[in-house]
C-alpha positions as CSV (number, residue, x, y, z in Angstrom):
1,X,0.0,0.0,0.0
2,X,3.3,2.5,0.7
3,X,4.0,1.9,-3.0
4,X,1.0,3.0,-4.3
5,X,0.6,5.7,-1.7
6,X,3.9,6.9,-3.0
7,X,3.9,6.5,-6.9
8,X,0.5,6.1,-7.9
9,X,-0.7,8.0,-10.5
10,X,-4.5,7.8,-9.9
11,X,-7.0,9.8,-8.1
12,X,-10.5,9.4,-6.6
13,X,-12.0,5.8,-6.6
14,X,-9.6,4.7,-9.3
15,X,-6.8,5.7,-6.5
16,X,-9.0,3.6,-3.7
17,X,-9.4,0.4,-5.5
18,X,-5.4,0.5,-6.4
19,X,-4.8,1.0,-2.7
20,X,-7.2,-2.0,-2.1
21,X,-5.5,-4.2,-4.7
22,X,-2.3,-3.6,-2.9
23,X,-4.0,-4.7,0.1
24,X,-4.8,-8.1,-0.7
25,X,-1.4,-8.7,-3.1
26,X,0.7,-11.5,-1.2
27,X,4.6,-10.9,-1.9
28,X,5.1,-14.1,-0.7
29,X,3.4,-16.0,-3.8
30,X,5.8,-12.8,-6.2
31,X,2.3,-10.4,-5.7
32,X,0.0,-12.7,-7.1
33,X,-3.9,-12.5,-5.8
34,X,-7.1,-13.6,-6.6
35,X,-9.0,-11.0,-7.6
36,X,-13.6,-11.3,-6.8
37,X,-15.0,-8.5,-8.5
38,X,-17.6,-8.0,-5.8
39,X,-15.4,-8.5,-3.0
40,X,-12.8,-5.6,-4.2
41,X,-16.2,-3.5,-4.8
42,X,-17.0,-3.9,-1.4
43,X,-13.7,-3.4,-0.4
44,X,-13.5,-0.1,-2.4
45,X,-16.9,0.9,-1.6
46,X,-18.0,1.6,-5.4
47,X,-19.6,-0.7,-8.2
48,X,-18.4,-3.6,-10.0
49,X,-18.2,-1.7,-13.4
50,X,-15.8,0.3,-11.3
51,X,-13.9,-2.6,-10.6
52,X,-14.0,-4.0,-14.0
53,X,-13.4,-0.5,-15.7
54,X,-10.1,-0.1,-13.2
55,X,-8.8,-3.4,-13.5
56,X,-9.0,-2.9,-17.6
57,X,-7.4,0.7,-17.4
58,X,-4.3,-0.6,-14.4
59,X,-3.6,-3.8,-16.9
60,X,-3.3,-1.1,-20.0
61,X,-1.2,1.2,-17.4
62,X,1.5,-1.5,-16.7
63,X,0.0,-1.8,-12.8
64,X,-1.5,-5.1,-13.0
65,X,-0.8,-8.1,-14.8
66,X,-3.2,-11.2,-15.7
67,X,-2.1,-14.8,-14.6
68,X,-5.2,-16.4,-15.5
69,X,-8.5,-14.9,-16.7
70,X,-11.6,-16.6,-15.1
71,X,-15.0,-16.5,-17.7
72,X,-16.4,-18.1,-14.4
73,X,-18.1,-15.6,-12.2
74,X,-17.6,-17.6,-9.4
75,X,-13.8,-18.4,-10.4
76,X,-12.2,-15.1,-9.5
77,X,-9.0,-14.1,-12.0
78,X,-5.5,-14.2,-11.2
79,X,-3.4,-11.5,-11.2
80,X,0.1,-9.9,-10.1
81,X,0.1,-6.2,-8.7
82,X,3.2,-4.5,-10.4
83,X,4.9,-1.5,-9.0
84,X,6.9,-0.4,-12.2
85,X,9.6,2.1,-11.6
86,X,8.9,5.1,-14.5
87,X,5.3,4.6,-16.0
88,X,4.3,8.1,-17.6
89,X,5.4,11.4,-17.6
90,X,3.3,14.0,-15.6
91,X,1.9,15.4,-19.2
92,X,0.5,12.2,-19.8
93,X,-1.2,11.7,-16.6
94,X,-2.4,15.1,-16.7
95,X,-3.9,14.8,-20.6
96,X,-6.0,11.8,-19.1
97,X,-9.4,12.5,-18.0
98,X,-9.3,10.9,-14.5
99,X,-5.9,11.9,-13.1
């Protein structure tokens, strides 16, 4: 959670469900976590759509990366939580709409 706190990029509930994901990533198994969609909604306080739309735009960011996608809603996915060292330049994040 320190990482993200210090090098996230994100703001608002996109910023709360990163924090969360930190949360439940296991260094032990090399960050890798089973990710419910309604559990991390509850977690983060905010829909599943959230979720899902978050999870799509950390995987395109470089913040997450998928093990093993579950078509199962009952199977969560697999995923590692990343902490890459350079990811964007300020611009960038500032020409996105939800920095």
């Amino acid at each position: 959670m320190t990482w993200v706190l210090e090098n996230s990029h994100y703001s608002g509930e996109l910023r709360i469900i990163h924090l969360v994901i930190a949360d439940i990533a296991n260094d032990l198994y090399d960050n890798q976590f089973r990710l419910g969609e309604e559990s991390l909604a509850a977690s983060a306080n905010c829909s599943i759509n959230a979720v899902r739309q978050a999870i799509k735009r950390m995987v395109e960011d470089g913040y997450l990366g998928i093990i093993k996608h579950s078509h199962d809603p009952d199977t969560p996915s697999i995923y590692r939580f990343l902490m890459p060292t350079t990811l964007f330049s300020q611009k960038t994040i500032g020409e996105r709409n939800d920095a």
